[in-house]
Kinemage of the C-alpha trace (Angstrom):
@kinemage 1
@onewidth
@group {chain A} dominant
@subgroup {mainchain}
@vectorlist {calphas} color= white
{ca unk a 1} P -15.928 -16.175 -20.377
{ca unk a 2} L -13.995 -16.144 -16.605
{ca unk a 3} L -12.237 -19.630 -16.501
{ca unk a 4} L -9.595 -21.490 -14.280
{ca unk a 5} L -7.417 -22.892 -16.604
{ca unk a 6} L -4.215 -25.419 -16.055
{ca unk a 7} L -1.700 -24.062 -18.634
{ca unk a 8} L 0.391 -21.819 -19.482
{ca unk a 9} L -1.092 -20.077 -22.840
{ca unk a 10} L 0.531 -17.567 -24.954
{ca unk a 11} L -1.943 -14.531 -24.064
{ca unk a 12} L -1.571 -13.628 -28.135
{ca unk a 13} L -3.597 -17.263 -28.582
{ca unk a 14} L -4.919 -18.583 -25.644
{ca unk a 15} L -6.417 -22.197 -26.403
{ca unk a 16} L -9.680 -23.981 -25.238
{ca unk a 17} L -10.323 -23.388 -21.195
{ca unk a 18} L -9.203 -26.734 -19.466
{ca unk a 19} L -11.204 -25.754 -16.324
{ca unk a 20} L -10.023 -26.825 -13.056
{ca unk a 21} L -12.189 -28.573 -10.592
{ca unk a 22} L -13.234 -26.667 -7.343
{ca unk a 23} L -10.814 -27.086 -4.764
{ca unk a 24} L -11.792 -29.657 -1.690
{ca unk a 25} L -11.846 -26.412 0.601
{ca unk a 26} L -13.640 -24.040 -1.230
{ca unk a 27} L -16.024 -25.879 -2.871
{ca unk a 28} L -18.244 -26.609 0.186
{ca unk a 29} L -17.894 -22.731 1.040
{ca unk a 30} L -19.573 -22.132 -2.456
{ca unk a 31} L -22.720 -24.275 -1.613
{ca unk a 32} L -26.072 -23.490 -0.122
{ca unk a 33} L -25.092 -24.744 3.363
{ca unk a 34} L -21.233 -22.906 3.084
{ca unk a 35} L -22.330 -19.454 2.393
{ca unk a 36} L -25.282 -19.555 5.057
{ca unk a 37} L -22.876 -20.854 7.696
{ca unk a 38} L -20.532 -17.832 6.213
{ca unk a 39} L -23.092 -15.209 6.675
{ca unk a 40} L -24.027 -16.428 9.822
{ca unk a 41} L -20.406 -15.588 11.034
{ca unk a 42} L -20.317 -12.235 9.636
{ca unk a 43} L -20.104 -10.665 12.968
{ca unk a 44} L -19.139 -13.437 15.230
{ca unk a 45} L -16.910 -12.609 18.207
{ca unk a 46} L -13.493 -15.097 17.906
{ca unk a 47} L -13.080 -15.597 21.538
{ca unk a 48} L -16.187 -17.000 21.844
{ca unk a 49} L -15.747 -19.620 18.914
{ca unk a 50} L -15.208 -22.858 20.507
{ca unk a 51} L -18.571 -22.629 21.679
{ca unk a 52} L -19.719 -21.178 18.561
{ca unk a 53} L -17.875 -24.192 16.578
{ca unk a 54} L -19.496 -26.953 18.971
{ca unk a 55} L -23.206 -25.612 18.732
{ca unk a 56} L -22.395 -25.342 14.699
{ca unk a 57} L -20.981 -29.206 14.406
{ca unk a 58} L -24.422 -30.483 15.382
{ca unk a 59} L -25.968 -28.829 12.707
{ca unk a 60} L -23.523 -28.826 10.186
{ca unk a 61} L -20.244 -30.995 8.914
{ca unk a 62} L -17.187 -30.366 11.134
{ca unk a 63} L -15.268 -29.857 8.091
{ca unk a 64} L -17.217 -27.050 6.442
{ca unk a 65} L -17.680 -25.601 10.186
{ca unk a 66} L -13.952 -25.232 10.519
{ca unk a 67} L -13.822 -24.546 6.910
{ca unk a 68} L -16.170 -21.527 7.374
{ca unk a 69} L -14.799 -20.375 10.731
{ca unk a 70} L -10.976 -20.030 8.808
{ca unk a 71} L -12.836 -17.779 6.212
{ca unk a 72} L -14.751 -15.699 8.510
{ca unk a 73} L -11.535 -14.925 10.705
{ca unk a 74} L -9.905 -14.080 7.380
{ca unk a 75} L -12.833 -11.805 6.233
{ca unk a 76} L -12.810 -10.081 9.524
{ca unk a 77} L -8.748 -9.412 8.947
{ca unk a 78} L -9.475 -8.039 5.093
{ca unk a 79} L -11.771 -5.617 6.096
{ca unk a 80} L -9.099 -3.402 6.582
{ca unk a 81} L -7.776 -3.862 3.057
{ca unk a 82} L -10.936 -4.045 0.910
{ca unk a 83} L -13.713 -2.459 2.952
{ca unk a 84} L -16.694 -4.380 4.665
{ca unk a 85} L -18.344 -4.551 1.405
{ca unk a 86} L -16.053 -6.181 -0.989
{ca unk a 87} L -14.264 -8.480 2.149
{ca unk a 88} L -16.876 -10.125 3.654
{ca unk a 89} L -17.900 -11.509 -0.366
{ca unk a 90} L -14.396 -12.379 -0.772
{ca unk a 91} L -12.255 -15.802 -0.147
{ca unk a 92} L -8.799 -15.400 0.975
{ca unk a 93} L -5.982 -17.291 2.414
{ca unk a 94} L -3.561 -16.760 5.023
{ca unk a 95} L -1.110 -15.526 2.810
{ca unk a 96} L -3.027 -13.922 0.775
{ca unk a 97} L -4.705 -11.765 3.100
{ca unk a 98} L -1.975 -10.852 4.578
{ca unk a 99} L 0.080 -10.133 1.151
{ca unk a 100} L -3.026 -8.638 -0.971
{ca unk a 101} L -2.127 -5.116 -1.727
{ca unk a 102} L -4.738 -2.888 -0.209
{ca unk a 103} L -8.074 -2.502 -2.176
{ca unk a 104} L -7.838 1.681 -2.433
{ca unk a 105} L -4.258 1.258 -3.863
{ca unk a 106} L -5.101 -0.987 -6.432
{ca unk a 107} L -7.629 0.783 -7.998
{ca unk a 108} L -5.146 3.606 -8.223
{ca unk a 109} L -3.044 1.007 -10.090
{ca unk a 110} L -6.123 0.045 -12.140
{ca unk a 111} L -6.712 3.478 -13.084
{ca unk a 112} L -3.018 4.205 -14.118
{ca unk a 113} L -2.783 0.787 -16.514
{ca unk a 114} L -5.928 2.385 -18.435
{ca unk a 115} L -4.271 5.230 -18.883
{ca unk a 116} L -0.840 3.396 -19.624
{ca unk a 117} L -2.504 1.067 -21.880
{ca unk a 118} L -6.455 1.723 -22.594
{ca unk a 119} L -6.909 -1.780 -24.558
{ca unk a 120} L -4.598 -4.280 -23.338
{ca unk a 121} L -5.418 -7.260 -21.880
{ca unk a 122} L -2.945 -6.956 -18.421
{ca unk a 123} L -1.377 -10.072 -17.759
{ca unk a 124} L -1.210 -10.561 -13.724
{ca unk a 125} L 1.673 -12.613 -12.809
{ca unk a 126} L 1.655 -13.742 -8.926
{ca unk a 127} L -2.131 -12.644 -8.699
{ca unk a 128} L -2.484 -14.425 -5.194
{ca unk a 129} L -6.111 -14.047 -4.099
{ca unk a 130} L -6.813 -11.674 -7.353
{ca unk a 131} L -6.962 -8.137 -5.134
{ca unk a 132} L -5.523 -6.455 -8.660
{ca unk a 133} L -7.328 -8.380 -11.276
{ca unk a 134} L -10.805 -7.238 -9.007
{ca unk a 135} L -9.994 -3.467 -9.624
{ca unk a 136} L -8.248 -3.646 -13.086
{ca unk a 137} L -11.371 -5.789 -14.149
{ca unk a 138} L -13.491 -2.398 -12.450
{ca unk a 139} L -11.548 -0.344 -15.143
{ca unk a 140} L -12.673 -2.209 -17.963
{ca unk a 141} L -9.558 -3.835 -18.163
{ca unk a 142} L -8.957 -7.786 -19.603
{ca unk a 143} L -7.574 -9.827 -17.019
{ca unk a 144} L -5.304 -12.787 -17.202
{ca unk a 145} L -4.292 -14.041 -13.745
{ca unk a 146} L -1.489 -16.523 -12.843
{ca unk a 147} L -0.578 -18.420 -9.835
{ca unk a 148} L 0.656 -21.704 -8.847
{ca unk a 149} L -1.341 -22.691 -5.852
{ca unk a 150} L -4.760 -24.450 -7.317
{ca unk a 151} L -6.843 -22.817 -4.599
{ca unk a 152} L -5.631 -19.461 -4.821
{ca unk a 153} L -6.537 -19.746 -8.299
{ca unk a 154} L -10.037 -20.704 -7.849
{ca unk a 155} L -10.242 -18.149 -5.401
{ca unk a 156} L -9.183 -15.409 -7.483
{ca unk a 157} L -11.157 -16.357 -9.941
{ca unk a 158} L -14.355 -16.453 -7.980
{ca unk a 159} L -13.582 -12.953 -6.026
{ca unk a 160} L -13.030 -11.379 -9.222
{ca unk a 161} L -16.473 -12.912 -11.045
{ca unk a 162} L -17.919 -11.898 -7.377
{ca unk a 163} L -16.974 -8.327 -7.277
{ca unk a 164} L -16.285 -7.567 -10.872
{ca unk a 165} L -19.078 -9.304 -12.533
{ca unk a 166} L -19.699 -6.638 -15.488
{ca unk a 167} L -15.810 -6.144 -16.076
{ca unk a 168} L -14.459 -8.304 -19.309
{ca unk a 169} L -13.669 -11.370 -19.464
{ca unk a 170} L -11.208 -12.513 -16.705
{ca unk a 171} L -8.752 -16.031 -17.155
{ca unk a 172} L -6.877 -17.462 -14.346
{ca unk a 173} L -3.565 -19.758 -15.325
{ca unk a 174} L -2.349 -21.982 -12.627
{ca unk a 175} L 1.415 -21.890 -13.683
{ca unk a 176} L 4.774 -21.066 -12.360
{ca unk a 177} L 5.574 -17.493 -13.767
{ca unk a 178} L 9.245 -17.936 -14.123
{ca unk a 179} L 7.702 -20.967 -16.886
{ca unk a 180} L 4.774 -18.932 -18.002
{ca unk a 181} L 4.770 -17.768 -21.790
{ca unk a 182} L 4.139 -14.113 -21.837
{ca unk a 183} L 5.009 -13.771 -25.376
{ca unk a 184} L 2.500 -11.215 -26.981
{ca unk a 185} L 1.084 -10.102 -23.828
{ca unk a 186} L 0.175 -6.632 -24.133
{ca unk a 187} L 1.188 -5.295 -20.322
{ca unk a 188} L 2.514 -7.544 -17.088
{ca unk a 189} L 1.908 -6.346 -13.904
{ca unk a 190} L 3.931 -8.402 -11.603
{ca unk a 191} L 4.031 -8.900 -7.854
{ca unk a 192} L 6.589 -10.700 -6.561
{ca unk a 193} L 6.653 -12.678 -3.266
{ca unk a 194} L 8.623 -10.576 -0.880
{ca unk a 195} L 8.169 -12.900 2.336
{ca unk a 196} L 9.878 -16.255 3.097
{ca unk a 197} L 10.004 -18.830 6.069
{ca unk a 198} L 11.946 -16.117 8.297
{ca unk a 199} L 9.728 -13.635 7.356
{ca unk a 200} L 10.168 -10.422 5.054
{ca unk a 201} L 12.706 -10.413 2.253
{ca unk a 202} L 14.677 -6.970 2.069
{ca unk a 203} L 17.174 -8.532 -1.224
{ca unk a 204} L 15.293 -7.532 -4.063
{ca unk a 205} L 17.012 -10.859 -5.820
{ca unk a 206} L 15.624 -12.769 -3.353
{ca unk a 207} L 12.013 -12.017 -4.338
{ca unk a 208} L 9.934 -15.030 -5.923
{ca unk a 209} L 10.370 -13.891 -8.770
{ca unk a 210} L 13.749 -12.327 -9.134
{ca unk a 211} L 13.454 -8.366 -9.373
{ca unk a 212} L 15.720 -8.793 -12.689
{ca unk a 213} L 13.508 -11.150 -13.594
{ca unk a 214} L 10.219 -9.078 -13.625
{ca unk a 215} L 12.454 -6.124 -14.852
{ca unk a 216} L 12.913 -7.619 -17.936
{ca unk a 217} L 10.135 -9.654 -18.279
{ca unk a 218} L 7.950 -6.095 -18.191
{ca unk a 219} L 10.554 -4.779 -20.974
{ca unk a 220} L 9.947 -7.366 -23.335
{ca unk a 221} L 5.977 -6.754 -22.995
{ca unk a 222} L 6.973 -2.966 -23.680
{ca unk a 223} L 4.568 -1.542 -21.011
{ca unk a 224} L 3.610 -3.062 -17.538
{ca unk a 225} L 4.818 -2.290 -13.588
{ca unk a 226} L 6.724 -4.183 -11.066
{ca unk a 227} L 5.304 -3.991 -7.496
{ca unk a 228} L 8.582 -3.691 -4.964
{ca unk a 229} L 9.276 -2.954 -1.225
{ca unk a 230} L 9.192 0.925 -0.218
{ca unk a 231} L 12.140 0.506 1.298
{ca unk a 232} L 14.127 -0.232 -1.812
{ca unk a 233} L 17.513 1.337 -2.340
{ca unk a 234} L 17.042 3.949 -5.321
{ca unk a 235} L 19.874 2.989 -6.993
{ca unk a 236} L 18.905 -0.607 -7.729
{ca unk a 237} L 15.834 1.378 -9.617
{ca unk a 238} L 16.548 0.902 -13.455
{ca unk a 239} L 16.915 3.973 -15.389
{ca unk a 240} L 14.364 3.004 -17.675
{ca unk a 241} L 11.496 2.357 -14.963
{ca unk a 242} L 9.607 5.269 -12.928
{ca unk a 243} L 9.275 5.001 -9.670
{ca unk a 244} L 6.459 5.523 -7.693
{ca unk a 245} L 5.569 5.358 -3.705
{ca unk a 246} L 2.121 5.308 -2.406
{ca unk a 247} L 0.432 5.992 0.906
{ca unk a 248} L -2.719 5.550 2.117
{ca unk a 249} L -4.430 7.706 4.826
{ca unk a 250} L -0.611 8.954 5.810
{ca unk a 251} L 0.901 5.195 5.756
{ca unk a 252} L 3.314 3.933 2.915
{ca unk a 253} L 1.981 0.767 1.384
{ca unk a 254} L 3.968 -0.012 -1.746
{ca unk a 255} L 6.272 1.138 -4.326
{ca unk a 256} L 5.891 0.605 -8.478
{ca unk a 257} L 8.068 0.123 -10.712
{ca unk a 258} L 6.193 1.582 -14.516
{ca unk a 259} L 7.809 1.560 -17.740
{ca unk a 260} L 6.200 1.713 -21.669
{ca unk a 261} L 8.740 1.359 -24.361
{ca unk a 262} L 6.901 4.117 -26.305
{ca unk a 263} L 5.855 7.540 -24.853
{ca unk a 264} L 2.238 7.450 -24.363
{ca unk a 265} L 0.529 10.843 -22.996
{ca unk a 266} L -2.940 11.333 -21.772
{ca unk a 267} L -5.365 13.635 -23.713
{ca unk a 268} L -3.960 17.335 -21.960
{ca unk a 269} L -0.583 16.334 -22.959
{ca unk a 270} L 1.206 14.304 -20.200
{ca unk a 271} L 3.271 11.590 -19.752
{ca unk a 272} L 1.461 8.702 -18.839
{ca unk a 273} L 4.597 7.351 -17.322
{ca unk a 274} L 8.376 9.271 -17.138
{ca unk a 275} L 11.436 7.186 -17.486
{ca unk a 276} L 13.592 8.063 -14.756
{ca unk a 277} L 10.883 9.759 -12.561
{ca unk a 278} L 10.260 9.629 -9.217
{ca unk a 279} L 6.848 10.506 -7.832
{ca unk a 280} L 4.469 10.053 -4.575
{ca unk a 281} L 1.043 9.417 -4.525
{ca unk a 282} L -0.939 10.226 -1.694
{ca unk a 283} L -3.936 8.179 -1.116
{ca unk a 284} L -6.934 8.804 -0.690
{ca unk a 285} L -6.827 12.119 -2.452
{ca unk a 286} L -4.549 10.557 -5.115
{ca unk a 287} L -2.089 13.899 -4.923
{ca unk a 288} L 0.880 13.344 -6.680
{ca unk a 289} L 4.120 14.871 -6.527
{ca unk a 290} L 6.809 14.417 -8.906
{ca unk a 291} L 11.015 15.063 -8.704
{ca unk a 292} L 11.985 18.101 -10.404
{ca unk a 293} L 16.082 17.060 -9.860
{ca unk a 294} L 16.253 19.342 -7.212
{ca unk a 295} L 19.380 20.382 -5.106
{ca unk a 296} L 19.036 19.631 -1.247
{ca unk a 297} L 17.645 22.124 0.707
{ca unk a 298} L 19.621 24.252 2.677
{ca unk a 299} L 19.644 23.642 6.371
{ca unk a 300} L 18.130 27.094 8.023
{ca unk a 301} L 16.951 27.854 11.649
{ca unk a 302} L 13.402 26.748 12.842
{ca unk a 303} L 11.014 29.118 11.656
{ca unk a 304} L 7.256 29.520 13.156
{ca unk a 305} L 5.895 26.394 11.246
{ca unk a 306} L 7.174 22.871 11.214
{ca unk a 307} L 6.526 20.619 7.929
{ca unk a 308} L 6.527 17.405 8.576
{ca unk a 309} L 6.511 15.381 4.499
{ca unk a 310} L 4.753 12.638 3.919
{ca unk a 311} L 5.950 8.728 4.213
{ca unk a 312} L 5.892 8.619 0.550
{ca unk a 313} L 7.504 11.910 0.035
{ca unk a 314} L 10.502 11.092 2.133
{ca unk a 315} L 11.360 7.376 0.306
{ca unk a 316} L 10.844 9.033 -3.406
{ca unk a 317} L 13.401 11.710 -1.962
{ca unk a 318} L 11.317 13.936 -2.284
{ca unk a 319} L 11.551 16.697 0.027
{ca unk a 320} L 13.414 18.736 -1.680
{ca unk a 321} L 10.405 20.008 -3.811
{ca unk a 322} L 8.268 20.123 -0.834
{ca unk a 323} L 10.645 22.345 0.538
{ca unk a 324} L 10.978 24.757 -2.608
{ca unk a 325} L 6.835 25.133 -2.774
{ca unk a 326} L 7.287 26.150 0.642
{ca unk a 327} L 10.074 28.799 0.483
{ca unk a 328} L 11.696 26.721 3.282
{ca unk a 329} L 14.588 24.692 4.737
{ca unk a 330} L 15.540 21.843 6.670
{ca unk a 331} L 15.844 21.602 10.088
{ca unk a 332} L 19.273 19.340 10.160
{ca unk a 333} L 20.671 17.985 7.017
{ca unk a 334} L 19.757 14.594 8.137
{ca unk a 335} L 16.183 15.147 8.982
{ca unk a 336} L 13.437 15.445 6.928
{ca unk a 337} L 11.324 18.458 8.686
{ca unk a 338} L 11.047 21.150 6.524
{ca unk a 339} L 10.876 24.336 8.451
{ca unk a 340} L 9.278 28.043 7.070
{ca unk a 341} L 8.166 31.289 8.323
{ca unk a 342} L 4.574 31.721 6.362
{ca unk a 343} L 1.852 29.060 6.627
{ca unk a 344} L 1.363 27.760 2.957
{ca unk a 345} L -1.462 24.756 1.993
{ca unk a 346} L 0.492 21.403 0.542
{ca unk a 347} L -1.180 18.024 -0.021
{ca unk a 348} L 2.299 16.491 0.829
{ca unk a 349} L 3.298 17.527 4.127
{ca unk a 350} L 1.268 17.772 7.513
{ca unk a 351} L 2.136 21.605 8.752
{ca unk a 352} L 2.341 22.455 12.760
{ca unk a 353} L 3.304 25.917 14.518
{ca unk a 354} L 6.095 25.756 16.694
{ca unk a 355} L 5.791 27.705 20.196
{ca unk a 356} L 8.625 26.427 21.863
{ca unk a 357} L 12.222 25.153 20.997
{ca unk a 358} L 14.503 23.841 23.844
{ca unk a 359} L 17.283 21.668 24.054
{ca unk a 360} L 16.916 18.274 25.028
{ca unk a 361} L 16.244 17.185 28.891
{ca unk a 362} L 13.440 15.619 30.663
{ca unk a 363} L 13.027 18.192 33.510
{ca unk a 364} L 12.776 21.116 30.855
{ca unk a 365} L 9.790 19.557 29.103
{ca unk a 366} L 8.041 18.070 32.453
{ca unk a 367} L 8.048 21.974 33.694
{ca unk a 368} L 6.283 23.351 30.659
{ca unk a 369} L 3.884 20.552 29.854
{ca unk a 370} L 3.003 20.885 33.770
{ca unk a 371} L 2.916 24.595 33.782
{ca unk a 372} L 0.581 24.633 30.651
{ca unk a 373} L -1.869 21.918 32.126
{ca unk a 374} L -0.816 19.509 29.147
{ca unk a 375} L -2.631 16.164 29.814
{ca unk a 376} L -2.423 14.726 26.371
{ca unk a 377} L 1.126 14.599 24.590
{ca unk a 378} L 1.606 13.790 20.931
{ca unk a 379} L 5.297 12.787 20.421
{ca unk a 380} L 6.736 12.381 17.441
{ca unk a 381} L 10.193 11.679 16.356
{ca unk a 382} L 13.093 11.975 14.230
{ca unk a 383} L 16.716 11.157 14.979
{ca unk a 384} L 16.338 10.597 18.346
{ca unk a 385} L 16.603 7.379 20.120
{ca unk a 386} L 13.734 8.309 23.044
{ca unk a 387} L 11.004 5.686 22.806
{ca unk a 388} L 7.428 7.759 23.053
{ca unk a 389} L 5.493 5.822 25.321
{ca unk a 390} L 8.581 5.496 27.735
{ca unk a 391} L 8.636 9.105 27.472
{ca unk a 392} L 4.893 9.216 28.507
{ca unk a 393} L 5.357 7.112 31.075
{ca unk a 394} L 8.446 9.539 32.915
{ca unk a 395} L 5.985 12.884 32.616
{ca unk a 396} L 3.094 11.701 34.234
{ca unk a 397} L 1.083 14.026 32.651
{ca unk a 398} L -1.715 15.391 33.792
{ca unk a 399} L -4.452 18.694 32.504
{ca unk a 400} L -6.731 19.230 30.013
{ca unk a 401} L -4.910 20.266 27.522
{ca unk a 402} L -2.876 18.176 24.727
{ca unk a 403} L 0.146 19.158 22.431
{ca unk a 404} L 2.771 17.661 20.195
{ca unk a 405} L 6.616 17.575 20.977
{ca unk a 406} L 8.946 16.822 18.284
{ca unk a 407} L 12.075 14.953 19.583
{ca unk a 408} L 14.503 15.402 17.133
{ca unk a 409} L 17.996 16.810 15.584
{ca unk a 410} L 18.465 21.157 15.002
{ca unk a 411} L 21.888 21.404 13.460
{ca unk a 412} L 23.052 18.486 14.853
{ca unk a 413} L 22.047 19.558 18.825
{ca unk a 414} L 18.889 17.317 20.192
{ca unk a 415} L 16.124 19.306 20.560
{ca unk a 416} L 12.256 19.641 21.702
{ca unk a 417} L 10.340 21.350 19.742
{ca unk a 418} L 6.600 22.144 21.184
{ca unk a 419} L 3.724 23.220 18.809
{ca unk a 420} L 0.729 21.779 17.577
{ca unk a 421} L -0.993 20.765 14.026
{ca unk a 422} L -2.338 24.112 12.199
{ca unk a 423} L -5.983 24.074 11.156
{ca unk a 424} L -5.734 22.691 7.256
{ca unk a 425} L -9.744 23.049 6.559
{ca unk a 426} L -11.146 25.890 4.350
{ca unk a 427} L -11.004 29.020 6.499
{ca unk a 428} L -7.752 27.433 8.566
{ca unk a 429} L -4.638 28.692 8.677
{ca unk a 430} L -2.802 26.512 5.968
């Protein structure tokens, strides 16, 4: 049975539901008149809404008109998370639409908790607007939410009976987590708040909750993840935790912390999750690449082909082993291009042929792009300090053609380097 409940069970013996009445905001949503005004917005243009909202308010309550016009804007902004589909039946908030963790990551989550833990019930602590209970419900997974806010609660709880509605049976807890009993829960998976009243929170201790705190709350459940900034220093990873960093369509979205007290491995043999590890996943193909305690590469002149690693490659420190499947080097010892003689095909780095490689200057660059009728300019960076649409700006270029420049660092001298992306479909040249 999916209920909202107001306590704090033990998931090992949760009592009788105490459900929690709709909120004032949501409630109206729910009815008749709420979801026809809702899918009469579906498609409405926001900078025509004040006369939208005035024709509306003759037909319909101001509140549940203003009500309906928050949720529409907010369905219009989670489309980009969760897909037309799933966002327009959703409910979020402010916050949580803007803190949800991106619909195509979390069923990649989803997917590794069933294989970390096929029968647990996964204990959600911070659900927010229930983005992860929705896909680790998918999976077949037992859900028990937590949150403090009362209407993010009844929110998650009606997204995930909304999209999930043949997934087991899902309970939402309004509690505080640092006072929520997770004794005998078989898995966490914990998201802590990571924005404040000044905006993003880069102190790991200054998460809601504590990092240390979900660190150990995860060991005492003996299997579970942590969700934390990319950006977090490696060396405040415990030893006991993997690591893992995730993009989506080329963009880094999150990093997990995983851990299981006991080795679990899949039915071929491997880990489940690696204590120690480090490893990028590349959505949506859901390549992964994982540290083999590799040396740094050896800095070597540019070659004919220019890797250029992944987002999630480069925080898991990863290029290394990019660089070793490609028989090649790096470019400066404080960049991460890999450069290498022979095309090869990798999942984890975007490969471009070098034509050109000059030293730094304005006036250089302007002459070839204008000599080779370059109208369109790709520039991309790495250790340089030129700003790419300034850069634009100074060429005035002009020509049908288009290219990419690399402004970056060759054994410590700035450099240009001019190429362009190498054909990566079947028949292409990588």
């Amino acid at each position: 049975m999916d209920r909202v409940t107001d306590r704090a069970p033990s998931p090992a013996a949760s009592p009788p539901p105490v459900p929690a009445p709709p909120t004032p905001l949501l409630a109206p949503l729910l009815s008749a008149e709420g979801q026809a005004l809702l899918a009469e917005l579906r498609d409405h243009d926001p900078a025509q809404e004040l006369a939208l909202a005035t024709r509306l308010r003759r037909e319909h309550p101001a509140e549940l008109v203003s009500a309906a016009l928050a949720q529409a804007r907010l369905r219009q902004r989670g489309v980009a998370k969760f897909g037309a589909e799933d966002a327009y039946r959703m409910y979020f908030t402010p916050n949580g639409v803007e803190q949800a963790t991106r619909g195509s990551v979390a069923a990649h989550r989803a997917a590794r908790f069933r294989a970390l833990a096929p029968d647990a019930r996964v204990t959600d602590l911070c659900c927010g607007i229930g983005g992860d209970a929705i896909e680790l419900a998918r999976a077949g997974l037992a859900v028990t939410a937590v949150d403090l806010d009362p209407l993010t609660c009844e929110i998650a709880l009606t997204n995930v009976r909304t999209l999930a509605p043949d997934g087991p049976p899902v309970t939402v807890s309004r509690a505080d987590v640092l006072e929520y009993d997770t004794t005998g829960a078989d898995a966490l998976f914990i998201d802590p708040a990571r924005r404040g009243g000044r905006g993003r929170i880069f102190d790991p201790e200054a998460y809601s909750p504590p990092l240390s705190w979900a660190v150990d709350a995860v060991r005492r459940a003996g299997a579970g993840a942590v969700k934390i900034a990319p950006g977090i220093p490696h060396e405040l990873i415990p030893d006991d935790f993997e690591a893992e960093w995730i993009s989506d369509g080329g963009d880094v979205k999150e990093a997990v912390l995983w851990h299981r007290r006991e080795s679990r491995r899949r039915d071929g043999g491997q880990e489940v999750v690696v204590a120690g590890a480090r490893r990028a996943t590349l959505l949506p193909s859901g390549a992964t690449l994982t540290g083999r305690g590799l040396p740094d590469p050896p800095v070597r002149p540019v070659g004919r082909f220019l890797y250029e690693p992944d987002g999630a490659v480069i925080r898991a420190h990863l290029v290394a082993e990019v660089a070793d499947d490609l028989d090649g080097g790096l470019i400066d010892e404080t960049i991460a291009y890999v450069t290498a003689d022979e095309p090869r095909p990798t999942a984890f780095a975007t490969p471009y042929e070098i034509t050109d490689q000059l030293p730094f200057g304005l006036k250089k660059l302007k002459a070839l792009l204008r000599e080779r009728e370059v109208g369109v300019l790709t520039v991309k960076k790495r250790g340089s300090a030129v700003e790419p649409e300034e850069l634009r700006r100074r060429l005035k270029l002009k020509g049908p053609h288009a290219t990419t420049v690399f402004l970056t660092r060759v054994a410590g001298a700035p450099t240009m380097l001019i190429g362009h992306p190498v054909d990566r479909t079947p028949g292409g040249g990588c």
